[in-house]
Structure formats: structure tokens, C-alpha cells
Rosetta silent file (secondary structure, phi, psi, omega in degrees, C-alpha in Angstrom):
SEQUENCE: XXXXXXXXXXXXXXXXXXXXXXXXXXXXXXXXXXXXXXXXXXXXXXXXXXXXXXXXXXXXXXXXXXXXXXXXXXXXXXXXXXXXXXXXXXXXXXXXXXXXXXXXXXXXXXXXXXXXXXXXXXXXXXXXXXXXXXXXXXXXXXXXXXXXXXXXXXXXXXXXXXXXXXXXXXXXXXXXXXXXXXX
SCORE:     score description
SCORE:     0.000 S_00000001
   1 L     0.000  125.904 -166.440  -15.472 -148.768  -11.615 S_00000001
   2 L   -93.398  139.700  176.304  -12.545 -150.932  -11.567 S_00000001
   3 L   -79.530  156.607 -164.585  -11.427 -152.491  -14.718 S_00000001
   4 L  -119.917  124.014 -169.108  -11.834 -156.302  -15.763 S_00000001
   5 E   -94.457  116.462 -164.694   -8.758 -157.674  -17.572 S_00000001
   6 E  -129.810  127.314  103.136   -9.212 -160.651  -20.146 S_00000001
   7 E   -13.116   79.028 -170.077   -6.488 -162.380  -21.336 S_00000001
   8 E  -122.664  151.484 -169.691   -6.272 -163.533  -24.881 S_00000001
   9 E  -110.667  130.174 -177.417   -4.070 -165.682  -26.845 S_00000001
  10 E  -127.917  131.729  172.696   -3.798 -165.120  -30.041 S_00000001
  11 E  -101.933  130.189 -151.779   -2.136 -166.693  -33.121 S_00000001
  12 L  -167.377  176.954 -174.387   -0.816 -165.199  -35.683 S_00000001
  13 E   -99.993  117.810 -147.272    2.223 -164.260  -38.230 S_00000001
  14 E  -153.155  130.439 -177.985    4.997 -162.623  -36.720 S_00000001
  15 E   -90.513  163.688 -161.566    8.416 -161.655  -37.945 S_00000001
  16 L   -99.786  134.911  160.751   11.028 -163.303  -35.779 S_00000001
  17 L   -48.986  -37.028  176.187   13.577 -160.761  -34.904 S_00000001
  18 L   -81.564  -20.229  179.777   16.661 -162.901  -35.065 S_00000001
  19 L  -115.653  -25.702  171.886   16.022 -164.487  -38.772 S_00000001
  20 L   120.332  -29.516 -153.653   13.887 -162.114  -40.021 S_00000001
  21 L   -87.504  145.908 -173.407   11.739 -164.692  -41.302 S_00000001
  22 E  -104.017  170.644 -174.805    8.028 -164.787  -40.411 S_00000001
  23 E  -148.841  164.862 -174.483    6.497 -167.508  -38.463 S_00000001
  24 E   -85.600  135.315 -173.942    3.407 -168.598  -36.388 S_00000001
  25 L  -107.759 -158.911  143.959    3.345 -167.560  -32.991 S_00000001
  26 L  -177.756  146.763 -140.442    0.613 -167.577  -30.755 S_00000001
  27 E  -165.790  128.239  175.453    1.049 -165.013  -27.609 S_00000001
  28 E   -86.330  154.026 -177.344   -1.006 -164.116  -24.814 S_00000001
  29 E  -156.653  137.287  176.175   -2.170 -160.077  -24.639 S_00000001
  30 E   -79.204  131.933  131.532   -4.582 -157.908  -21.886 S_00000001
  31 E  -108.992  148.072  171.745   -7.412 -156.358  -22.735 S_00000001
  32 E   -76.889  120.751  134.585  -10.075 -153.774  -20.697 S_00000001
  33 L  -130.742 -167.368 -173.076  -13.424 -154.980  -21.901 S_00000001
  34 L  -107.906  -48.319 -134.293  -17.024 -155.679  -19.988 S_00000001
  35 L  -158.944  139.043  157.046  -17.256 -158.821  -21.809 S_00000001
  36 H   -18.774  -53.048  169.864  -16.055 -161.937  -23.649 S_00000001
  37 H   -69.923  -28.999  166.944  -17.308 -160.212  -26.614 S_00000001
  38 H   -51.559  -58.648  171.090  -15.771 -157.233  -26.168 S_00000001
  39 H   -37.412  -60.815 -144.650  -12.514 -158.830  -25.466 S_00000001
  40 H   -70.917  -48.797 -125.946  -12.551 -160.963  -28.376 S_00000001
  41 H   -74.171  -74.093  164.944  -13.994 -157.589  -30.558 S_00000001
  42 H   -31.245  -59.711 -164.927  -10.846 -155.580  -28.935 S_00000001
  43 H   -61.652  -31.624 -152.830   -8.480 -157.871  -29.190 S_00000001
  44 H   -91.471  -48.938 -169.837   -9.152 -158.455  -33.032 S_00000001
  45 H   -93.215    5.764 -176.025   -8.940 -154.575  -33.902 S_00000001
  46 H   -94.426  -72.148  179.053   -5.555 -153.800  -31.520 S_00000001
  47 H   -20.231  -50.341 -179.096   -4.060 -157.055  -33.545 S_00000001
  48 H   -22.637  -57.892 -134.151   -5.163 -155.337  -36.759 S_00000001
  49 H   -90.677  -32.900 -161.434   -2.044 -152.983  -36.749 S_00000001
  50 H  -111.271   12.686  155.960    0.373 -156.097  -36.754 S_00000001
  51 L  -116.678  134.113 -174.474   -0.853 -157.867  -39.473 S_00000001
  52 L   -54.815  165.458  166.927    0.051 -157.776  -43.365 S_00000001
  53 L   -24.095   97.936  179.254   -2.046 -157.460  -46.046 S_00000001
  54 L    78.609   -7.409  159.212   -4.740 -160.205  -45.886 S_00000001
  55 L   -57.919  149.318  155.691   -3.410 -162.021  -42.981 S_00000001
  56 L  -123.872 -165.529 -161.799   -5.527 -162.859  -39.889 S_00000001
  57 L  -136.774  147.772  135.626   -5.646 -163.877  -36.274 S_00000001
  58 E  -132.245  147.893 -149.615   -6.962 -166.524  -34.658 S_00000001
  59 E   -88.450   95.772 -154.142   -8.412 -166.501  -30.881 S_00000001
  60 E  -101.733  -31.096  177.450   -7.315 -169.669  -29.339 S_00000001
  61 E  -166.276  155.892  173.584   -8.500 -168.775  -26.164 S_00000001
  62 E  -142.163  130.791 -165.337   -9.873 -165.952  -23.906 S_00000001
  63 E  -153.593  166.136  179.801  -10.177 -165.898  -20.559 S_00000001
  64 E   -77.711  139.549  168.077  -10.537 -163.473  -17.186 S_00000001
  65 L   -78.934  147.702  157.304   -7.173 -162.438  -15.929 S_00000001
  66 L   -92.786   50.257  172.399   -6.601 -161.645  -12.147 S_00000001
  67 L  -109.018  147.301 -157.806   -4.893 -158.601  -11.655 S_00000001
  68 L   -94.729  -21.353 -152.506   -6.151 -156.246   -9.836 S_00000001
  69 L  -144.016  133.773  146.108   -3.454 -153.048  -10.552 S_00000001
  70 L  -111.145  164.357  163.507   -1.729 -152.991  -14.265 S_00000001
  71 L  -139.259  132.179  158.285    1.342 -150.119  -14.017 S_00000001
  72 L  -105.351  149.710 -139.784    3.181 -149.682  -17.013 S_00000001
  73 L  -136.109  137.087  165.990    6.471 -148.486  -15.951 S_00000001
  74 L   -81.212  138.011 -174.407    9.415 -146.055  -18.524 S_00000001
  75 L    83.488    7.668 -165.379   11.834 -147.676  -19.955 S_00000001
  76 L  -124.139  155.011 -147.467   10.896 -151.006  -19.469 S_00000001
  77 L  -144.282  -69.616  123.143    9.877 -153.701  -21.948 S_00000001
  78 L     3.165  140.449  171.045    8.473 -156.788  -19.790 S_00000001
  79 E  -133.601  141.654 -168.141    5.725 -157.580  -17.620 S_00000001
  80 E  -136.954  153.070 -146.603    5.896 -159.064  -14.831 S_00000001
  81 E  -103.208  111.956 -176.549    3.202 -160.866  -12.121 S_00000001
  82 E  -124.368  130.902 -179.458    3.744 -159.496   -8.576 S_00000001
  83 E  -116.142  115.228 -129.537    1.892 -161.029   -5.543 S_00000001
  84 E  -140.382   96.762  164.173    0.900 -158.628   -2.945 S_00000001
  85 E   -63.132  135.993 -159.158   -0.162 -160.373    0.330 S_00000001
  86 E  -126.023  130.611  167.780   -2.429 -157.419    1.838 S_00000001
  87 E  -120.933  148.133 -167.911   -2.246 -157.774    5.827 S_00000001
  88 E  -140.163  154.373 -174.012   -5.048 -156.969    8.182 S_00000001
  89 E   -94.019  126.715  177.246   -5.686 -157.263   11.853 S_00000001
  90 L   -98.614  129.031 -170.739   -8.999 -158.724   12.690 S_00000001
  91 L   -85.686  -41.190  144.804  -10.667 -157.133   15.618 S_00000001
  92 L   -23.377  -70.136 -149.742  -13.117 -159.808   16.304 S_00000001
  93 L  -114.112  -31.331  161.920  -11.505 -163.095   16.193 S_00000001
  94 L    88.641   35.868 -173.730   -7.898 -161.218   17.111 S_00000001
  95 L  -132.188  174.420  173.816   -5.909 -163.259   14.062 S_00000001
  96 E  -108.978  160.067 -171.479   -4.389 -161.755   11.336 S_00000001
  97 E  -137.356  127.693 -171.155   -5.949 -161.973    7.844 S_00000001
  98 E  -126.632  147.543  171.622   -3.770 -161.809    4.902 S_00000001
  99 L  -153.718  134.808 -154.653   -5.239 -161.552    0.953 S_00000001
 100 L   -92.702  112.822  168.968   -3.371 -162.110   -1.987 S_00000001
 101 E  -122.230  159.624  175.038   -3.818 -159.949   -4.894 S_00000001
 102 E  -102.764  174.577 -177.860   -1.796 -159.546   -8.260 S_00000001
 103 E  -144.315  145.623  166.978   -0.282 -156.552   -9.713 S_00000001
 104 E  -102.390  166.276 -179.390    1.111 -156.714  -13.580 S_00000001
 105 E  -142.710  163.969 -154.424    3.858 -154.729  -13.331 S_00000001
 106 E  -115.321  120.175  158.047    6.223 -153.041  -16.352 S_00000001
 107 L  -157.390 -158.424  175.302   10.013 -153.678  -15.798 S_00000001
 108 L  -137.069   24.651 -176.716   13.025 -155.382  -17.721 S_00000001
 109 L  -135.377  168.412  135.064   14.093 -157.396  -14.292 S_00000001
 110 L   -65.330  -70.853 -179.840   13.224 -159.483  -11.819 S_00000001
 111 H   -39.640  -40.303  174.101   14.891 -156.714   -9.795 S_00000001
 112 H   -86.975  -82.621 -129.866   13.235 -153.560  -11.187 S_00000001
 113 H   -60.777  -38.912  161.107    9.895 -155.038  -11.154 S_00000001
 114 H   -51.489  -57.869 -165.580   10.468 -155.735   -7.027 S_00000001
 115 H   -57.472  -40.684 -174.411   11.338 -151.908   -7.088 S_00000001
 116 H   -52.698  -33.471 -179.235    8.737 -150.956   -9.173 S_00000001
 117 H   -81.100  -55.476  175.496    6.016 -152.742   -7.161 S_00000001
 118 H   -63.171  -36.065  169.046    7.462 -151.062   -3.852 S_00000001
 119 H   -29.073  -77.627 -164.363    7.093 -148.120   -6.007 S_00000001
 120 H   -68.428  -33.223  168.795    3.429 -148.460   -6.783 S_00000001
 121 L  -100.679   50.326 -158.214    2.799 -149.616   -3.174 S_00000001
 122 L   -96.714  -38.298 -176.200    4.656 -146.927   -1.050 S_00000001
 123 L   -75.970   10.619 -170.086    1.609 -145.181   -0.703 S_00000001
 124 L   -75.507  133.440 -170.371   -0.251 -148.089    0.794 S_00000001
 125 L  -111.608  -10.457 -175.880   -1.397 -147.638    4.406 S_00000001
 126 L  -112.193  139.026  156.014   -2.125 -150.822    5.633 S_00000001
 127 L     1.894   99.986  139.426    0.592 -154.295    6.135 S_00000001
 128 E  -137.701  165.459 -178.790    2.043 -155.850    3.114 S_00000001
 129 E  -116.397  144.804  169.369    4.770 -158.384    1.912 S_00000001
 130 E  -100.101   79.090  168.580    5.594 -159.063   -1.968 S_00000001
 131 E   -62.181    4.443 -155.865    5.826 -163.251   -1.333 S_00000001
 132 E  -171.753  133.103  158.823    6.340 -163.946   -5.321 S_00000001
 133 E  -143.517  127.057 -179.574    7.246 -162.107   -8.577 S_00000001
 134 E  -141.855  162.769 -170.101    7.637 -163.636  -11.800 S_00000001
 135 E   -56.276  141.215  155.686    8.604 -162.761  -15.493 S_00000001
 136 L  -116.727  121.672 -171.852    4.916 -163.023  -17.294 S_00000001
 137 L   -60.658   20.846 -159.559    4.253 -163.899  -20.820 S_00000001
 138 E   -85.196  105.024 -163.464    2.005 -161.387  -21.238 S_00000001
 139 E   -77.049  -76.981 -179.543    3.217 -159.672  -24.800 S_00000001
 140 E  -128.070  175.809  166.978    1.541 -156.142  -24.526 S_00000001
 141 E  -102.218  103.970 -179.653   -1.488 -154.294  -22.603 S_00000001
 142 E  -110.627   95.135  152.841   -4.476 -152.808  -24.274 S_00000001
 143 L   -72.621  135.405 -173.967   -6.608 -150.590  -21.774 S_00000001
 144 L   -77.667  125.099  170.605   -9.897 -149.393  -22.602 S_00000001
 145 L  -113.505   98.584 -176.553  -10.326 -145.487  -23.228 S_00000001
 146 L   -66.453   15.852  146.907  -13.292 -143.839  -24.074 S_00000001
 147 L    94.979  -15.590  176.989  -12.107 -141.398  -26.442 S_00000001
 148 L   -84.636  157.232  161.263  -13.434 -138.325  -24.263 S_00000001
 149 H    35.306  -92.044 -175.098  -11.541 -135.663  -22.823 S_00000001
 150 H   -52.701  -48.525  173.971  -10.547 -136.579  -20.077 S_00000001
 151 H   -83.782   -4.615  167.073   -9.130 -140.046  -20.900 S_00000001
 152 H   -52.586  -65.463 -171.856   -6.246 -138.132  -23.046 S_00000001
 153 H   -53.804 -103.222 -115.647   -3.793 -137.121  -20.746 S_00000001
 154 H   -56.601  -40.390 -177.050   -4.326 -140.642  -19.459 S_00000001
 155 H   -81.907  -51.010  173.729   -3.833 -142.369  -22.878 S_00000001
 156 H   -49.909  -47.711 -179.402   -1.120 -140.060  -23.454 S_00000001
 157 H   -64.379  -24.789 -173.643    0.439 -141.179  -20.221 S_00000001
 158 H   -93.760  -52.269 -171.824   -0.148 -144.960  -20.369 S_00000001
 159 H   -77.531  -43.778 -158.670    1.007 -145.553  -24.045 S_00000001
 160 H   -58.878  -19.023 -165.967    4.043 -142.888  -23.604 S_00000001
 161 H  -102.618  -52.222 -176.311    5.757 -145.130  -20.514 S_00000001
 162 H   -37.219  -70.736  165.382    4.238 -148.448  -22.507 S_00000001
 163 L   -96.440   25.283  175.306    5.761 -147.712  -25.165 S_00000001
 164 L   -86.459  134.877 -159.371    9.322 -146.250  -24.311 S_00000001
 165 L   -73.473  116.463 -172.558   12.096 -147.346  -25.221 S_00000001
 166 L   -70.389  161.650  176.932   14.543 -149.031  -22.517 S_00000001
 167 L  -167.821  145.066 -138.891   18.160 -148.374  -22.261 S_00000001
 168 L   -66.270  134.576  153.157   20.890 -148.912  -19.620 S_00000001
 169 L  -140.857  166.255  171.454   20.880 -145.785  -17.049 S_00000001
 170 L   -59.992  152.110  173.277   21.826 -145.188  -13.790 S_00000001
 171 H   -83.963  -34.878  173.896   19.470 -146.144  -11.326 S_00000001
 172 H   -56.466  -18.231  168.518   19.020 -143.391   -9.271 S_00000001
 173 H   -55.884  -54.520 -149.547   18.112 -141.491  -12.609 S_00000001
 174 H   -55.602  -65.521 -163.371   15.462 -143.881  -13.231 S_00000001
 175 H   -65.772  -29.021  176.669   14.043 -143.958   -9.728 S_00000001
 176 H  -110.162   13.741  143.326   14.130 -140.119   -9.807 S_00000001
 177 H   -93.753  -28.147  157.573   12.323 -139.603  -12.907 S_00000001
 178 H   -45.169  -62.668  173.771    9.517 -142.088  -11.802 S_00000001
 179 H   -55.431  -43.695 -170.399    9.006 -139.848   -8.686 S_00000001
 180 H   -56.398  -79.271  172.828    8.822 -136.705  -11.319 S_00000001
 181 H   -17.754  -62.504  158.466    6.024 -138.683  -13.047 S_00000001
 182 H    -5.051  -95.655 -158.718    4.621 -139.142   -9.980 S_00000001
 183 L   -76.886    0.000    0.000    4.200 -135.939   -8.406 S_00000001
């Protein structure tokens, strides 16, 4: 079952890193739910953790996102929108048929996020081009886990690259600790 991604913006009291001081923001953030309600339900208890003592949130808007693939990526702090033209030969009519899907993708670049994306699509077997990638305002990623088994290593694996911290390295380091992950 593929997951359905809702986008919600939420406003709220946030300290600003350069003055210290806090101030109202409002900031879009993914969640995995089934539903509007879910979303909103989710969204409300992830928030929890980032607000003081008697503060709240409010939900300005929720809505479905289109991406089809999230990757959270190590070392990287940004998300970014990557548009993956998918190309296919039609045997019938004897045109080509191209379809556009998104990918969010985890980088701190414009430039790592193309690599990152060739990354995530290496393994792809069929025609594609990356026409478009852009910085996305998308503040964090909450995927839905169901708390069994199974989903641990997976929760371990999604928040440990989510949340790690970036810091300048060589690239071929990077690129060859990715593949380690990988494999």
C-alpha cells in the first residue's frame, strides 16, 4: 500500500535562531495518514514536542501533497521537490508517453539533491529525465509507523538519516557511505 502524504501548515511559536527571541511562524510539514483527520490528529501530536508549556498550534490549512517517493538522505538538512519525467514507448499508437511524478528528496543543495535523486533512481529500468528540482519549504517529514516489529529497523533508519547532522565532507565519502546504506 503506498503511502498518502498531506501537507499541513501550521502556526505556531518558534524560537528564531538568529535573535533568540520567539515569534509566530507558520510552516508547512508531511504527514503519512489515511485521512484529513488523521493528518490533522498527527500533525497536532508530532507538533506537541515543539511547543512550551501551554502553547498551541493552529492548522491553517491541510491538504494532499503529490509525491510519490519521500527519501530522507544523511547529512542533509533540506528538502527538496524533484520532477521525474518517467518515459515509455507506446506499442500501439508508436509515440512516446512521458509522466511526471515528484520525489521529496533530503539534501542541503540544489546540487546534492540532483545527485541524490540519480541516487534513488539508478535502479530504475525504464527512460527518465529529472526536467526540474527545487528547494521546498517543507520544514520536516513525519511518516506513519505502526509500532510493530517490523517497522523498527525502518523507524530506526528513517529518523537516523532525518535527523543527522550535516557537515562539510568530501564527496566521494558521502556518495560512498550512501552506497553502504544501501547495500
Amino acid at each position: 500500500m503506498s503511502a498518502t502524504w498531506y501537507e499541513c501548515k501550521v502556526k505556531y511559536r518558534k524560537t528564531d535562531e538568529a535573535s533568540g527571541a520567539r515569534k509566530v511562524k507558520t510552516e508547512p510539514f508531511l504527514v503519512d495518514a489515511i485521512s484529513y483527520t488523521e493528518a490533522e490528529k498527527r500533525i497536532t501530536e508530532e507538533m506537541s514536542v515543539y511547543l512550551s508549556e501551554g502553547e498551541e498550534i493552529l492548522i491553517t490549512n491541510i491538504k494532499v501533497a503529490n509525491y510519490a517517493e519521500i527519501h530522507p538522505f544523511e547529512l542533509a538538512d533540506r528538502w527538496f521537490k524533484a520532477k521525474i519525467t518517467l518515459i515509455a514507448y507506446d506499442q500501439e499508437s508508436g509515440k512516446e508517453r512521458k509522466t511526471n511524478q515528484y520525489l521529496l528528496v533530503q539534501a542541503n543543495d540544489i546540487k546534492e539533491a540532483y545527485d541524490n535523486t540519480t541516487h534513488v533512481m539508478r535502479d530504475t529500468m525504464g527512460e527518465y529525465s529529472i526536467p526540474a528540482i527545487s528547494e521546498s519549504p517543507i520544514m520536516d517529514v513525519f511518516p506513519y509507523f505502526t509500532g510493530e516489529e517490523e517497522d523498527a529497523e525502518r523507524v530506526e533508519e528513517f529518523m537516523r538519516l532525518k535527523d543527522s547532522v550535516p557537515f562539510q565532507n568530501n564527496e566521494d565519502e558521502v556518495l560512498a557511505n550512501e552506497d553502504a546504506l544501501v547495500e
